[in-house]
C-alpha positions in Angstrom: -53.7 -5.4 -24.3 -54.7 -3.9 -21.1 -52.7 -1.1 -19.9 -52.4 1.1 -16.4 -54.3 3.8 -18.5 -57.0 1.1 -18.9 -57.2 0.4 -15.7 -56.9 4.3 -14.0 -59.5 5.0 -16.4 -62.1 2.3 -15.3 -61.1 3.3 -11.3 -61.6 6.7 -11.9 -57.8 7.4 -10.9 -54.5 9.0 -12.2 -51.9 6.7 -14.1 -50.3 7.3 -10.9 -52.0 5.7 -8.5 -52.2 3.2 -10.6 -48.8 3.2 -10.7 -48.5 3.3 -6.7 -50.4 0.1 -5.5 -49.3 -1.9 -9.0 -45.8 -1.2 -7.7 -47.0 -1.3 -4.1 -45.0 1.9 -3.1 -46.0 5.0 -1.6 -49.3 5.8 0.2 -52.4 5.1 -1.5 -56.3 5.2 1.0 -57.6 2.2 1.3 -60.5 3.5 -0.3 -58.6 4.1 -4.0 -56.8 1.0 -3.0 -60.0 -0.9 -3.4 -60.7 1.1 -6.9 -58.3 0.2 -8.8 -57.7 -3.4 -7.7 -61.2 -3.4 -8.5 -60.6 -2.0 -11.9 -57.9 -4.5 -12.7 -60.1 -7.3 -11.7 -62.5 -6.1 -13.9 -60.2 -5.6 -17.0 -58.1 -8.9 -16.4 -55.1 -6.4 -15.4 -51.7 -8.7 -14.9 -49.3 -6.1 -13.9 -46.1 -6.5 -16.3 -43.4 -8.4 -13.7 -40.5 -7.3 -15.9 -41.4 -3.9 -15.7 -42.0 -3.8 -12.0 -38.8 -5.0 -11.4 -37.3 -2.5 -13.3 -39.0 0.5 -11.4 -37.6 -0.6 -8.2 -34.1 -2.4 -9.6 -34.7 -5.6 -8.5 -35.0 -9.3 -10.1 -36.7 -11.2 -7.1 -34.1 -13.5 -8.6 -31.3 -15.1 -6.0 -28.3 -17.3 -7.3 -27.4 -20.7 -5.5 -24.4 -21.8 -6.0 -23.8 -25.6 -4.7 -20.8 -28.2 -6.0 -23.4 -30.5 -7.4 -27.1 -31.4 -6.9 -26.7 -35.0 -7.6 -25.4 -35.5 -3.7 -28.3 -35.7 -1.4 -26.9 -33.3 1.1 -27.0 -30.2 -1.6 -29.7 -31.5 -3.1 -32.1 -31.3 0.4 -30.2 -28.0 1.2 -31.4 -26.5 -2.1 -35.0 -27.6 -1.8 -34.9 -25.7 1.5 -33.4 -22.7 0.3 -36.3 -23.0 -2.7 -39.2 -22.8 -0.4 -37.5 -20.5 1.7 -36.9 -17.9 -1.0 -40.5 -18.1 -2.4 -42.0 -17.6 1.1 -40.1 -14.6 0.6 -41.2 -13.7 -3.2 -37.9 -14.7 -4.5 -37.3 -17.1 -7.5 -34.6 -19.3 -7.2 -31.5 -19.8 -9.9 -29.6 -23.3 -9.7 -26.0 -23.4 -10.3 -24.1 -26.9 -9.7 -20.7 -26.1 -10.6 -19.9 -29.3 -10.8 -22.2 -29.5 -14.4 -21.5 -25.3 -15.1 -18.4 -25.4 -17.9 -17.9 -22.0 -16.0 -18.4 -23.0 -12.4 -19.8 -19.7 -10.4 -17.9 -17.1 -12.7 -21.3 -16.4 -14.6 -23.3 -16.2 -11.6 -21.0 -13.6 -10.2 -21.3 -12.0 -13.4 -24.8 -12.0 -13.7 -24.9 -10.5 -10.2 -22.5 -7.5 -11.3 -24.7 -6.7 -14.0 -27.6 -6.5 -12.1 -29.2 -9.5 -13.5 -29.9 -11.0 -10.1 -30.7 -9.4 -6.8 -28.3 -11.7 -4.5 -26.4 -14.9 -4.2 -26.0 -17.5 -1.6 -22.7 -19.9 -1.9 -22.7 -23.4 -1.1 -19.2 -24.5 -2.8 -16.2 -24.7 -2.2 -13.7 -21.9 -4.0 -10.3 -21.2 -5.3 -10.7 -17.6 -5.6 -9.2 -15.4 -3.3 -10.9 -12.9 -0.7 -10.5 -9.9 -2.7 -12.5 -11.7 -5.5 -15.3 -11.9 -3.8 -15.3 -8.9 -1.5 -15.0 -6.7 -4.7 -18.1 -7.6 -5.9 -20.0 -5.3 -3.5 -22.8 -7.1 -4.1 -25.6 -9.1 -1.7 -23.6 -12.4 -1.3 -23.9 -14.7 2.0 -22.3 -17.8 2.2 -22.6 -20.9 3.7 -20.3 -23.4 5.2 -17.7 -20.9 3.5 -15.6 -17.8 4.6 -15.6 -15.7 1.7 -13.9 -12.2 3.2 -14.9 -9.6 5.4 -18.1 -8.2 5.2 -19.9 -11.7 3.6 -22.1 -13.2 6.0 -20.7 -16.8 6.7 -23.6 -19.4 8.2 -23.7 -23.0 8.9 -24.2 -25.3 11.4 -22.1 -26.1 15.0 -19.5 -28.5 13.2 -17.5 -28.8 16.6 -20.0 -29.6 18.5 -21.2 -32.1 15.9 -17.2 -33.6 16.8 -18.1 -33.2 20.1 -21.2 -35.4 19.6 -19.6 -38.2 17.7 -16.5 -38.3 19.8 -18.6 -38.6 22.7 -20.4 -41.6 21.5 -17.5 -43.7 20.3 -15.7 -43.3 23.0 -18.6 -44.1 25.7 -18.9 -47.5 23.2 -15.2 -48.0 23.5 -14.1 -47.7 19.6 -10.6 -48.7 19.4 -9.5 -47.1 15.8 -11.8 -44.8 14.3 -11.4 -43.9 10.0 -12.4 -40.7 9.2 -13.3 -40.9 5.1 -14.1 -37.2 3.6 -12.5 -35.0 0.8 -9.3 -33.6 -0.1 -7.8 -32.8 3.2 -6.1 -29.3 1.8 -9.9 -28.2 1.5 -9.3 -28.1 5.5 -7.3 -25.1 5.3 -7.2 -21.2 4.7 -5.6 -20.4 0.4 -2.0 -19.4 2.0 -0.4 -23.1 2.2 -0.8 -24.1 6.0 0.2 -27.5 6.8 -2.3 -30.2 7.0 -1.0 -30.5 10.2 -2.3 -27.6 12.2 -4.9 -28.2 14.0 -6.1 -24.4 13.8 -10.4 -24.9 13.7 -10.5 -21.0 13.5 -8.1 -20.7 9.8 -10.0 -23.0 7.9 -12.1 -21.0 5.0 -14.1 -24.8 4.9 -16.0 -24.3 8.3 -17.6 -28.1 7.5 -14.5 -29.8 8.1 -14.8 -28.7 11.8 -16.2 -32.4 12.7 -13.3 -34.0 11.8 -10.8 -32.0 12.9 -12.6 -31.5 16.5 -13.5 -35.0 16.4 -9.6 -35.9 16.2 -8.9 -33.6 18.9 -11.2 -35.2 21.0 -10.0 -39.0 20.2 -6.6 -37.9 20.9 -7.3 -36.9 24.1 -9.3 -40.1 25.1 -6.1 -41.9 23.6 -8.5 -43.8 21.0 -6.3 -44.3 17.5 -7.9 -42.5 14.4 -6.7 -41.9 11.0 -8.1 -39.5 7.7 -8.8 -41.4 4.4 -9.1 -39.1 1.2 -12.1 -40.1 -1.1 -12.0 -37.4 -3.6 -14.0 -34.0 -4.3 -17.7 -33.7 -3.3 -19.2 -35.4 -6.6 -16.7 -37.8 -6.5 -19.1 -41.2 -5.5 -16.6 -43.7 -6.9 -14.0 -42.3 -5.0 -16.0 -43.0 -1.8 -16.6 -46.4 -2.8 -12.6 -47.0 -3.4 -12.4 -45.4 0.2 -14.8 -47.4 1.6 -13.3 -50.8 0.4 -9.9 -50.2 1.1 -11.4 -49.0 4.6 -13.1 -52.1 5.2 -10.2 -54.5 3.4 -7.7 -53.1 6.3 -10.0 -53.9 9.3 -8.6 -57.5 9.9 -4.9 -56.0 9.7 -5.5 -53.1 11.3 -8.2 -53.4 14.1 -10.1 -50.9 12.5 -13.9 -50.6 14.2 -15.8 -47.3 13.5 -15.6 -45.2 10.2 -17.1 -41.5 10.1 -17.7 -40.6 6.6 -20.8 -38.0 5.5 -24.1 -39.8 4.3 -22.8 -40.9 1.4 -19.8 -42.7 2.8 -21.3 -43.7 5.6 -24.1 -45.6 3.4 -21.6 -47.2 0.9 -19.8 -48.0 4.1 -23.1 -49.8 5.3 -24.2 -51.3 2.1 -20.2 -52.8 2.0 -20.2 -54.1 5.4 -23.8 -56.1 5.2 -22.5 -57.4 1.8 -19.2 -58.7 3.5 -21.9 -60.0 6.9 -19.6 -57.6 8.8 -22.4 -57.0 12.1 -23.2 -53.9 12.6 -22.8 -52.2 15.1 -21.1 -55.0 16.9 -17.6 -55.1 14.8 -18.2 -51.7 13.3 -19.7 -48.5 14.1 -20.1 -46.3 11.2 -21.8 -42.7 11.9 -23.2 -40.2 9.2 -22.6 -36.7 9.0 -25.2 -34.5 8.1 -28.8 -36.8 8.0 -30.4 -36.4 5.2 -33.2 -39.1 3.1 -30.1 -41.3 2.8 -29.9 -42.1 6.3 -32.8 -44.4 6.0 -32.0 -45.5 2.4 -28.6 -47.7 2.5 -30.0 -51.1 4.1 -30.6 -50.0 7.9 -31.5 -47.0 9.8 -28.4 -45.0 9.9 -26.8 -43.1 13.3 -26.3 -39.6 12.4 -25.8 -36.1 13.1 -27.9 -34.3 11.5 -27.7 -30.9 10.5 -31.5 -28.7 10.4 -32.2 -28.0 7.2 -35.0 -25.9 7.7 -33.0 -23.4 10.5 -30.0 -23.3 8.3 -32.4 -22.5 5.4 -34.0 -19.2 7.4 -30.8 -18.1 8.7 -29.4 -18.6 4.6 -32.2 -16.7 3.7 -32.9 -14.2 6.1 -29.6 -12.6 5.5 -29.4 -12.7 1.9 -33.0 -10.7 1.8 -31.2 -8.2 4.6 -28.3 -7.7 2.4 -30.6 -7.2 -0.4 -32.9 -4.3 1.2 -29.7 -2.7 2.6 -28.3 -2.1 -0.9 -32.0 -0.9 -1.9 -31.9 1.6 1.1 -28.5 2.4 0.0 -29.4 3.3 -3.5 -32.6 5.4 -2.5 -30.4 7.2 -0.3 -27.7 8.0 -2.7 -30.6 8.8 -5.1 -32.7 10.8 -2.6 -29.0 13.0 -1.8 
């Protein structure tokens, strides 16, 4: 097998300047530089990854941590995050906790241990601040509050409200259903009341769109109401939500739902089954636009979140937060 040695030799070079471009650190002339990549043409040379890795403490290995990969929104969210990380050298290590038998907990272990460079969180957790702020680790999270100190990103959710409100009230919408997930995912771990319309103590920045979107039908004194469908992964509970939804509307007048992509297709697919016309006796709008959008029977209205900016952004920091704990380490080292 085909060593540095092998390859200093050939160039006519120490082991460590060798050592210096395999590893890409410290100053090499672009004169040797050509040598020895030379040589290790020559030879066949494939540098040793694992080894690498350990002379500068890194994995080029990121955790992502999403609910489950079988709803579309994750599912487009993680391909981005994929391509983004790679552009970057980084591989990318799936987690659905949904499917995990120990959710995140062995991700974050992994990342104590070193075994990982960084993690980026897409779910929704039970575990207090402290929990994660102890790690003092590279962690960013999105569409989560985590603690002080964790990067939180994701998109404008209010004005996202803002947008919907805005059009169902300029097509006069009389009583708007809003069907989503558990609504004590709305609020901060300390027991607030479903009640408080707070945007800025929520730990589930998502839920913004709903809760500004009700603000904003109250004020233009249009009736709305919140239907529970179950966790994330829960499809058959959006389907129950969806028919009792659509079961009511002769009762209750109802004549726009709001639901993310996957409700709002079920809702679609429910409605052209029942010859319900849309969007002349019901409006429905999606939340978030992804593939779906053009999938459940008609072209869908929808906002839709950018996938690619909230990818960069997801991205960006995690690789900041990843070369500030290297810079931190050199410097501890270097003292």
């Amino acid at each position: 097998m085909v060593g540095m040695r092998d390859v200093a030799k050939e160039a006519g070079v120490s082991l460590s300047t060798v050592s210096l471009v395999v590893n890409k650190t410290g100053y090499v002339s672009d004169d040797m530089r050509a040598r020895v990549k030379a040589a290790m043409k020559e030879l066949n040379y494939v540098p040793n990854e694992l080894a690498r890795n350990l002379y500068k403490n890194r994995t080029n290995l990121v955790g992502v941590i999403v609910p489950t990969i079988r709803h579309p929104f994750f599912a487009t969210l993680t391909a981005h995050l994929q391509r983004e990380l790679a552009a970057q050298g980084l591989r990318t290590m799936l987690c659905s906790t949904a499917d995990a038998e120990n959710g995140e907990v062995e991700y974050v272990d992994m990342l104590r241990r070193h075994m990982m460079d960084g993690i980026i969180v897409c779910s929704h957790t039970t575990h207090p601040n402290d929990y994660w702020t102890s790690i003092h680790r590279p962690i960013v999270a999105f569409d989560r509050v985590l603690g002080g100190g964790i990067a939180s990103i994701g998109s404008d959710h209010e004005q996202g409200g803002r947008l919907m409100a805005h059009m169902l009230v300029n097509t006069g919408a009389h009583h708007v259903v809003m069907i989503g997930g558990p609504r004590d995912q709305f609020f901060a771990r300390n027991g607030d009341s479903p009640d408080d319309f707070d945007l800025h103590k929520t730990t589930f920045p998502a839920v913004r769109y709903y809760l500004t979107l009700e603000q904003e039908l109250k004020a233009a004194g249009v009736r709305y109401e919140y239907v529970e469908a179950g966790n994330v992964e829960d499809f058959q509970g959006y389907k129950n939500a969806v028919n009792a939804v659509l079961n009511s509307m002769p009762v209750d007048g109802v004549d726009a739902v709001v639901s993310s992509d996957i409700g709002a297709a079920l809702c679609v697919r429910e409605a052209m089954r029942r010859h319900i016309s849309i969007p002349r006796d019901l409006q429905i709008i999606a939340y978030d636009g992804t593939y779906l959008t053009d999938l459940a029977g008609m072209k869908m209205t929808a906002v839709a979140q950018n996938f690619d900016k909230i990818a960069q952004v997801a991205v960006g920091n995690i690789v900041r937060a990843i070369a500030k704990e290297g810079d931190a380490k050199a410097d501890t080292t270097s003292a």
